[in-house]
C-alpha positions in Angstrom: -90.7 -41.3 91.4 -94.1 -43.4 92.4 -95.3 -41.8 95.6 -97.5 -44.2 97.8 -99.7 -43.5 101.1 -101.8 -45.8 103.1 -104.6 -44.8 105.2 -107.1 -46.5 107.4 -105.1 -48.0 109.7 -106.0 -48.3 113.4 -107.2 -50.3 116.4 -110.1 -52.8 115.9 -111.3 -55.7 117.8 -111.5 -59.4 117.0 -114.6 -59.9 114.6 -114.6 -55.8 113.0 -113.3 -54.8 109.8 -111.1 -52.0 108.5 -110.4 -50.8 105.1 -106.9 -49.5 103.9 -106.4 -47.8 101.5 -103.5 -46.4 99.0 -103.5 -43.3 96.9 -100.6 -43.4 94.2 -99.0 -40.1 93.0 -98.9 -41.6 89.1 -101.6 -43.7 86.7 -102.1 -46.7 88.1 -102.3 -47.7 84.3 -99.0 -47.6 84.4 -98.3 -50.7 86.8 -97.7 -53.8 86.4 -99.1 -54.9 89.9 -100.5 -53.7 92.7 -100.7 -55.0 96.1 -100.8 -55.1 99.9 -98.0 -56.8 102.4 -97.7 -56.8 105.8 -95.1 -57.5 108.9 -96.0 -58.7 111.9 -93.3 -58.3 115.0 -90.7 -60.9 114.6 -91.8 -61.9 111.2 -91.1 -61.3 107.7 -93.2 -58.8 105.4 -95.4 -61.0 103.6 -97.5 -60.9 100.8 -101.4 -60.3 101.6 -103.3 -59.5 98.2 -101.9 -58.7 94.8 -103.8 -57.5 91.7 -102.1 -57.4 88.1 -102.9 -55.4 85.5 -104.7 -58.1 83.8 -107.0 -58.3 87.1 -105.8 -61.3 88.0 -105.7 -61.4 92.2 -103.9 -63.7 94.1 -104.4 -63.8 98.2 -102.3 -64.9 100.7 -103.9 -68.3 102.3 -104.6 -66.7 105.9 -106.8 -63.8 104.2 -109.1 -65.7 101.7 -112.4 -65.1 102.7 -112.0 -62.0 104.4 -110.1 -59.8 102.8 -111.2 -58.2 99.5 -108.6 -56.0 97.1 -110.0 -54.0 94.6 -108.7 -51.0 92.2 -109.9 -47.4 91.4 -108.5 -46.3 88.0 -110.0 -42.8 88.4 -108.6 -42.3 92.0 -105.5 -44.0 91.4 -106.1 -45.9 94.3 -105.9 -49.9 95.8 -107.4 -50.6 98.5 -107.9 -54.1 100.9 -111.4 -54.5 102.8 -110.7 -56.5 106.0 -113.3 -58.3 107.5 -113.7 -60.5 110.3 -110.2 -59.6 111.4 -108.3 -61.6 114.0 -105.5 -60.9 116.3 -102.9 -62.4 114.0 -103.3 -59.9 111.4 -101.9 -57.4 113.7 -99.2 -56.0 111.5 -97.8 -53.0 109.8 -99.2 -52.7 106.4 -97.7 -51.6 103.4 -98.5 -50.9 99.8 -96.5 -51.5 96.8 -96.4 -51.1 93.0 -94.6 -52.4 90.4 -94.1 -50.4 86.9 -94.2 -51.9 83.8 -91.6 -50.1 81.7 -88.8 -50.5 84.6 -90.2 -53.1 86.5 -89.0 -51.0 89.6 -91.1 -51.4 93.0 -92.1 -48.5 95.3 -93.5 -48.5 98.9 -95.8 -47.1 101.2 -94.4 -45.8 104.6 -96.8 -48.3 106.2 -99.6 -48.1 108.6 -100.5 -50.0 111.8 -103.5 -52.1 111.9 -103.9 -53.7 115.6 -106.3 -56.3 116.3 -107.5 -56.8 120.2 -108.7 -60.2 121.7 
């Protein structure tokens, strides 16, 4: 199975940035999609950034213009460049893939991203 784990999580105040990112244990040639959710306390995990295999990237409407999602084929790697974060996008973070053959999805164990006022 697809093995996922985030790093770059932490604490950061209102107005810094972090970057996340997620190494995968298999060819990331082999996915379908790629992408970066979130749950914030009391909420629902959301979607925050998805790329496809065709490159096509799709952000969730509370990210556009800060966040950035990009791929490394030779590191097997996504990762998600936050800027200008806020305290709302305090939340634990998780990556995902999708495989094409299967279509099964795999996680990340998640990592905390705080954002102080």
């Amino acid at each position: 199975q697809v093995h996922l784990v985030e790093s770059g999580g932490g604490l950061v105040q209102a107005g810094g940035s972090l970057r996340l990112s997620c190494a995968s244990s298999e060819s990331i040639f082999g996915f379908k999609a790629m992408g970066w959710y979130r749950q914030a306390p009391g909420k629902q995990r959301e979607s925050v950034a998805i790329i496809t295999s065709r490159g096509n990237i799709d952000y969730a409407d509370s990210v556009k213009g800060r966040f950035t999602i990009s791929r490394d084929n030779a590191k097997n790697t996504v990762n998600l460049q936050m800027n200008k974060l806020k305290p709302e996008d305090t939340a634990v973070y998780y990556c995902a893939v999708e495989l094409i053959v299967t279509s099964v999805r795999y996680w990340g164990q998640g990592t905390q991203v705080t954002v102080s006022s």
